[in-house]
C-alpha positions as MATLAB code, in Angstrom:
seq = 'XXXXXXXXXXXXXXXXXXXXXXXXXXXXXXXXXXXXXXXXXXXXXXXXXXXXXXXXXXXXXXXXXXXXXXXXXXXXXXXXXXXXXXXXXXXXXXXXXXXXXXXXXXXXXXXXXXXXXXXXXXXXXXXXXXXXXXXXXXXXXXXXXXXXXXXXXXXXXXXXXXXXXXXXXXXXXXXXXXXXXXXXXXXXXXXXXXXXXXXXXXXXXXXXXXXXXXXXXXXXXXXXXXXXXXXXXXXXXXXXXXXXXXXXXXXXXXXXXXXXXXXXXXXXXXXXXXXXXXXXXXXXXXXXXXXXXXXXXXXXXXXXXXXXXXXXXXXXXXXXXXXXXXXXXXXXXXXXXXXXXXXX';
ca = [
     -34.169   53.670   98.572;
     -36.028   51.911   95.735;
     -39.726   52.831   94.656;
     -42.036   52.435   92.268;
     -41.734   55.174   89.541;
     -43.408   56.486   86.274;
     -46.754   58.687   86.689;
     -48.541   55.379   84.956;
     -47.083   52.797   87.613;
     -47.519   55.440   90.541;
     -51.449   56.160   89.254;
     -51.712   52.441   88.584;
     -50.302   51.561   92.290;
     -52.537   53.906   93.830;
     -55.684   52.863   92.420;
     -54.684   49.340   93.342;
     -54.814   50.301   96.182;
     -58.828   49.631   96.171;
     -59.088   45.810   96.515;
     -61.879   45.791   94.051;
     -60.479   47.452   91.116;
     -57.605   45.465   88.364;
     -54.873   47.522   86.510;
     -53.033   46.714   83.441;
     -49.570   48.581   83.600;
     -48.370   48.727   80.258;
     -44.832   50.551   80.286;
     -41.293   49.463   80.694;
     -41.169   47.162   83.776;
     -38.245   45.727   84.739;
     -37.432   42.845   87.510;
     -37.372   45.263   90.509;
     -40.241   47.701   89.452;
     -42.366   44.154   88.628;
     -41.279   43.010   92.958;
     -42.787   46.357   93.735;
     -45.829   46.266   91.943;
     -49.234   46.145   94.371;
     -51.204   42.447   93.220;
     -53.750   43.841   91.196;
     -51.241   45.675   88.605;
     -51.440   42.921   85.800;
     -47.865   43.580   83.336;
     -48.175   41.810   80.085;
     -45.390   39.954   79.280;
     -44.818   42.102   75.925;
     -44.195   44.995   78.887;
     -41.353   42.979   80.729;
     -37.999   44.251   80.205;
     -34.527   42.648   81.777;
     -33.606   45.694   83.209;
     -35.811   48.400   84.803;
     -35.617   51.779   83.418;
     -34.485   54.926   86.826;
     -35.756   57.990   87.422;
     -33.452   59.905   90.045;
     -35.227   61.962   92.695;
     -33.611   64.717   94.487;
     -35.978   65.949   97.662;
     -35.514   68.816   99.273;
     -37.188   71.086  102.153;
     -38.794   74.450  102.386;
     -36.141   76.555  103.539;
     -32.862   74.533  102.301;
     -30.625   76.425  100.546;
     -28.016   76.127   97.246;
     -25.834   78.637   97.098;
     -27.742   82.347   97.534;
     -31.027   80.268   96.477;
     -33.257   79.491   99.181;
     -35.971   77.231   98.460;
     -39.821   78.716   98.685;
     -41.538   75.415   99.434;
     -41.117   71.491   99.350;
     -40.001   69.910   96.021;
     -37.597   67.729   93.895;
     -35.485   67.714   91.137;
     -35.747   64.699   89.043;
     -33.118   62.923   86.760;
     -34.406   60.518   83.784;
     -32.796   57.745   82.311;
     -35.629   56.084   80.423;
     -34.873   55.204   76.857;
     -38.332   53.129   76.385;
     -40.837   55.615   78.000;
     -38.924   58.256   75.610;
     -39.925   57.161   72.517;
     -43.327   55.879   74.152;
     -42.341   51.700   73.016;
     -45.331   50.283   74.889;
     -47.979   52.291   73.485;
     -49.084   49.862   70.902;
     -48.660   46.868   73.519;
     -51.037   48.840   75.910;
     -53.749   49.613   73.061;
     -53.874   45.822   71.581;
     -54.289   44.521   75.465;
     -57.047   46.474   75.684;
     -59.597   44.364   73.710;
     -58.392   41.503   76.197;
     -58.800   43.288   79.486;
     -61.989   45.537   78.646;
     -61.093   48.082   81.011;
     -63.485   51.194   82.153;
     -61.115   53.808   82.330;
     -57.812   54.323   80.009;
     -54.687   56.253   81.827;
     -52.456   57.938   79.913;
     -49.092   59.542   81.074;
     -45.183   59.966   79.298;
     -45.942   62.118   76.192;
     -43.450   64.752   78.342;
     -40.792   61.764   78.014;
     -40.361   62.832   74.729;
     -38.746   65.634   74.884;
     -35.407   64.686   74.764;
     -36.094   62.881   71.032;
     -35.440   65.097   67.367;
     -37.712   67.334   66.509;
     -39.017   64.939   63.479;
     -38.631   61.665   66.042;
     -41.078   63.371   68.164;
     -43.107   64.447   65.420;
     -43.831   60.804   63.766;
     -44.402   59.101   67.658;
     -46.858   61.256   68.535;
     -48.782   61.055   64.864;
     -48.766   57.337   65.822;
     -49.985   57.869   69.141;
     -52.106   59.873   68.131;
     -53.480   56.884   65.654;
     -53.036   54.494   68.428;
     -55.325   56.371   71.074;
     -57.855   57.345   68.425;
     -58.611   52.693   68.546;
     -59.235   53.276   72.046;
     -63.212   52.445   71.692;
     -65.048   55.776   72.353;
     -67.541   54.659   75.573;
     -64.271   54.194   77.234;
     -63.290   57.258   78.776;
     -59.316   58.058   78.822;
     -57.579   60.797   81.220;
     -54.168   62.041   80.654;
     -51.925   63.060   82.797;
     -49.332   65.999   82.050;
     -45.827   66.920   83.522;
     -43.621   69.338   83.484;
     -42.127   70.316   79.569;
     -40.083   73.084   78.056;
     -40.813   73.305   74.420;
     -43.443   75.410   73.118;
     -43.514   74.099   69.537;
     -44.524   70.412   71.292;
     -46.883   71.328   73.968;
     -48.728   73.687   71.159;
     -48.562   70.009   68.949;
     -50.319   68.011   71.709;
     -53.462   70.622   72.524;
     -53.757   72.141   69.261;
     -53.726   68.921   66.282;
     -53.459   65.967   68.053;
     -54.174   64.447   71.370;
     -56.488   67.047   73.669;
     -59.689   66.244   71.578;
     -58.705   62.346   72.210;
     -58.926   62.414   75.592;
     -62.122   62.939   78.323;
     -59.897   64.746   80.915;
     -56.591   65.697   81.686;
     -54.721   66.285   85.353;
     -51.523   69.260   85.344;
     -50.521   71.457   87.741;
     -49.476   75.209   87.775;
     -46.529   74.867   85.963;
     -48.361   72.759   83.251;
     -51.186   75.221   83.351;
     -49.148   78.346   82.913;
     -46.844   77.142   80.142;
     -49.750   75.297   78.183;
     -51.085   78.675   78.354;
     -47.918   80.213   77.295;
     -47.522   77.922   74.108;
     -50.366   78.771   72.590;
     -50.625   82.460   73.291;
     -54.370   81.950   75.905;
     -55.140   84.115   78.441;
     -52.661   85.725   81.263;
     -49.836   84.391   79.022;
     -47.949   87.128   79.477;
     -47.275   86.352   83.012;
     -43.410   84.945   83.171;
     -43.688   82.376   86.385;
     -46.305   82.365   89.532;
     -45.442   84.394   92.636;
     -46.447   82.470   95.644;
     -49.670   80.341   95.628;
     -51.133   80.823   92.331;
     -54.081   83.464   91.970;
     -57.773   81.604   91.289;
     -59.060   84.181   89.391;
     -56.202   83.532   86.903;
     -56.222   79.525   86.904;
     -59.697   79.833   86.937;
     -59.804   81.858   83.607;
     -56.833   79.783   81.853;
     -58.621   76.396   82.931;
     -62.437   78.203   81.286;
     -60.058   78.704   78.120;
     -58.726   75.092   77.781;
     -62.701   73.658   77.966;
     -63.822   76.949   75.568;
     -61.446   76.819   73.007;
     -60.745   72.734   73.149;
     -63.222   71.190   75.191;
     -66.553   69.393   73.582;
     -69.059   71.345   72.706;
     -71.992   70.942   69.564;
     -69.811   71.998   67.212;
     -66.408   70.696   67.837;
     -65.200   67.013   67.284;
     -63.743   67.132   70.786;
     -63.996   65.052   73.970;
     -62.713   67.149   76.266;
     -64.604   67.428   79.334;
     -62.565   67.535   82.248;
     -59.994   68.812   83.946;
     -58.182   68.216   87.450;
     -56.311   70.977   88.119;
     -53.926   70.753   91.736;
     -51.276   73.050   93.406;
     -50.402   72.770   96.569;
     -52.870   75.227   98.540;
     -55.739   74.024   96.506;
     -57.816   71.830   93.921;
     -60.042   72.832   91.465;
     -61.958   70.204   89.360;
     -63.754   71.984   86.198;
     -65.794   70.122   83.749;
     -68.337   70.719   80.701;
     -71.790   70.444   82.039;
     -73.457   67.205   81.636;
     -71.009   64.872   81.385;
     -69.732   64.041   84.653;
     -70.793   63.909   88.450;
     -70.192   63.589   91.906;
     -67.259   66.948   91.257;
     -67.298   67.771   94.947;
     -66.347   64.308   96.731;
     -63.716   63.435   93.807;
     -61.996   67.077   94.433;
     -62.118   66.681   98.281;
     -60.998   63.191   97.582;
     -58.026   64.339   95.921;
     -56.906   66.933   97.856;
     -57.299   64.391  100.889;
     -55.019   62.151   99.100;
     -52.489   65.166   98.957;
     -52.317   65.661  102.560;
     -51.954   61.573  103.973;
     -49.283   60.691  101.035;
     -47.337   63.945  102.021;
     -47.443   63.375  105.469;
     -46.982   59.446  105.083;
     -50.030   58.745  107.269;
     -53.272   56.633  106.699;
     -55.754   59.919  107.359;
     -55.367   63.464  107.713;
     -53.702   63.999  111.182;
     -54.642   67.990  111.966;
     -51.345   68.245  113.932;
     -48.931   67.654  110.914;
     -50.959   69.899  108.618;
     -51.937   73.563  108.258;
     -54.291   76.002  105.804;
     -52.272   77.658  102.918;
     -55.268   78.495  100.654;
     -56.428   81.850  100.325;
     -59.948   82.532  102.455;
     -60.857   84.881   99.688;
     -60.884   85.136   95.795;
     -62.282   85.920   93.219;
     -63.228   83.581   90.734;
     -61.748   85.530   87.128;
     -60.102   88.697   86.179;
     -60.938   88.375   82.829;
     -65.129   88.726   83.133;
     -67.325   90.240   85.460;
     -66.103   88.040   88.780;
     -68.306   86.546   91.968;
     -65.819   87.078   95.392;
     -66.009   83.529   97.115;
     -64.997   83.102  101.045;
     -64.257   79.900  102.311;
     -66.290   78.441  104.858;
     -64.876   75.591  106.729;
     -68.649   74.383  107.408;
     -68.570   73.553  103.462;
     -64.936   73.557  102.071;
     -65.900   72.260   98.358;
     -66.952   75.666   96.540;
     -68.859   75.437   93.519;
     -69.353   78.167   90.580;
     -70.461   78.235   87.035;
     -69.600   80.173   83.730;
     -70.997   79.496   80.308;
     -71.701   76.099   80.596;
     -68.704   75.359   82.425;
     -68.890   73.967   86.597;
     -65.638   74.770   88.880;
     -65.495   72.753   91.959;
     -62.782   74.270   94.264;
     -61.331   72.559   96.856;
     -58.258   74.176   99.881;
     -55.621   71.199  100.673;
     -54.799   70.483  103.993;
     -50.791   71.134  103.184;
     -48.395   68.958  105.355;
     -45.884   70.394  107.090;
     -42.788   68.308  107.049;
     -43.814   66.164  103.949;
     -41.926   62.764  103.988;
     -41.912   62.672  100.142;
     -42.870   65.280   97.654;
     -42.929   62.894   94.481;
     -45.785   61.022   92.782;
     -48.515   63.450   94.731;
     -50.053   64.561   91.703;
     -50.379   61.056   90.140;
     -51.933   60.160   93.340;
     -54.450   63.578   93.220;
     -55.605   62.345   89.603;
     -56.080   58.580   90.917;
     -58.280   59.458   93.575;
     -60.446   61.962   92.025;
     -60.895   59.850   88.652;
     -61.558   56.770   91.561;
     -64.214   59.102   92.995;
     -65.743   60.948   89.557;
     -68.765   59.555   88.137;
     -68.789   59.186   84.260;
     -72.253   59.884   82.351;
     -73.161   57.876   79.115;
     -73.799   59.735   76.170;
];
């Protein structure tokens, strides 16, 4: 079975999925990802490629097992081969079409593609990246979107020096969270892998960090002001006061998106879903804490710290999901479709 692939394409496809909104795709696209491509992704023909570039995806079950390991929850393995996205060949192409297409929002996704390049490869792409984003006209806001890495030394590269003060917002999940944390020594990095769903009080604290220490403020040249954060129990969508609205329908947006594309269905059918979030938490272990319950009257909760507003959403977690892939792509789509962008 053939889909499209790529956490561009997949963001792309599910934003065209609004009938009013155009997306330029600018990656590797071959002749079958091009078939599969919803109307309103425009390719330019500097993007077109004679053969398509495969990511393998292994789904699996809650509950299968391999060998003595038995797995926890839903999720996939997944196999690149992807020479173009892995030394990031389309960058340039994208940031040149951009003048053409005058677009509102920039996407960015792939910089974890480049792991598998030397040390010094990697090094000299993302300097040029780094030079290409920075032509990206500034009242255009761009969002990145992480994935999953292993190397310290190049995670540390992309927050600390280079790209993190490029960009408005970025979307990660727990794994992305904990080892950004990890690779640059922030807070609860000592803690090796989570156990179960992720504590709030911790995610909460790392995600305060990321905003604190590299997010905009009046004395750093940063535009960092937003961050989508999603595991599967929950949502939480922080950002720097002043700079963005409407926090509470883009999180419940996203997490709604989580539960249909899970379950394969067009809304959230109550039957096929259950409650994994926790009904209590508190909201940081490293400061004097509030203790939040949930209330199903009013599931968007919303505090503050230093500046700083936390929308916090619980997901409506399917139980048999259909396909486990491309949910967080589609999480960031619909809460950047739903987030409101204030001009500064």
């Amino acid at each position: 079975q053939l889909y499209v692939g790529g956490n561009a394409a997949l963001i792309g496809q599910k934003l065209a999925t609004n009938p009013d909104l155009k997306i330029l795709l600018c990656g590797p696209v071959g002749p079958k990802l091009h078939e599969l491509l919803d109307d309103n992704v425009v390719v330019p023909p500097e993007s077109m490629q004679e053969r398509d570039e495969f990511h393998l995806i292994l789904e699996y079950q809650a509950g299968e097992e391999w060998g003595r390991v038995r797995a926890p929850a839903a999720n996939r393995f997944i196999f690149s081969h992807d020479l173009s996205n892995g030394a990031l060949n389309m960058l340039e192409v994208f940031v040149s079409s951009l003048d053409e297409f005058q677009p509102d929002l920039v996407v960015l996704s792939g910089l974890h593609m480049m792991e598998g390049q030397s040390k010094e490869m990697r090094q000299r792409r993302l300097m040029e990246a780094v030079a290409s984003i920075s032509d990206i006209p500034t009242d255009i806001p761009i969002h990145l979107e992480l994935a999953s890495m292993t190397d310290q030394d190049f995670m540390s590269n992309i927050m600390h020096q280079q790209v993190f003060p490029l960009v408005n917002s970025i979307g990660l999940n727990e794994q992305e969270l904990l080892f950004l944390t990890q690779s640059a020594s922030g807070p609860h990095a000592a803690l090796a892998s989570w156990s179960g769903i992720p504590d709030v009080g911790v995610v909460s604290d790392i995600l305060f960090w990321i905003l604190k220490e590299h997010g905009k403020t009046a004395e750093r040249a940063s535009d960092l002001t937003r961050i989508h954060f999603h595991t599967l129990a929950y949502h939480i969508l922080v950002t720097v006061d002043g700079h963005w609205g409407n926090q509470a329908a883009a999180v419940a947006a996203g997490a709604r998106a989580a539960g249909t594309q899970a379950c394969a269905t067009d809304t959230i059918d109550t039957s096929k879903v259950f409650l994994k979030a926790p009904l209590e938490f508190v909201t940081s272990h490293t400061e004097a804490p509030s203790k939040i319950s949930l209330n199903p009257d009013e599931p968007v909760v919303h505090w503050h710290r230093e500046g700083i507003s936390f929308h916090f959403t619980p997901v409506l977690v399917c139980k048999d999901p259909v396909r486990t892939v491309g949910l967080g792509d589609a999480i960031s789509a619909e809460g950047l479709l739903y987030s409101e962008v204030y001009p500064q």
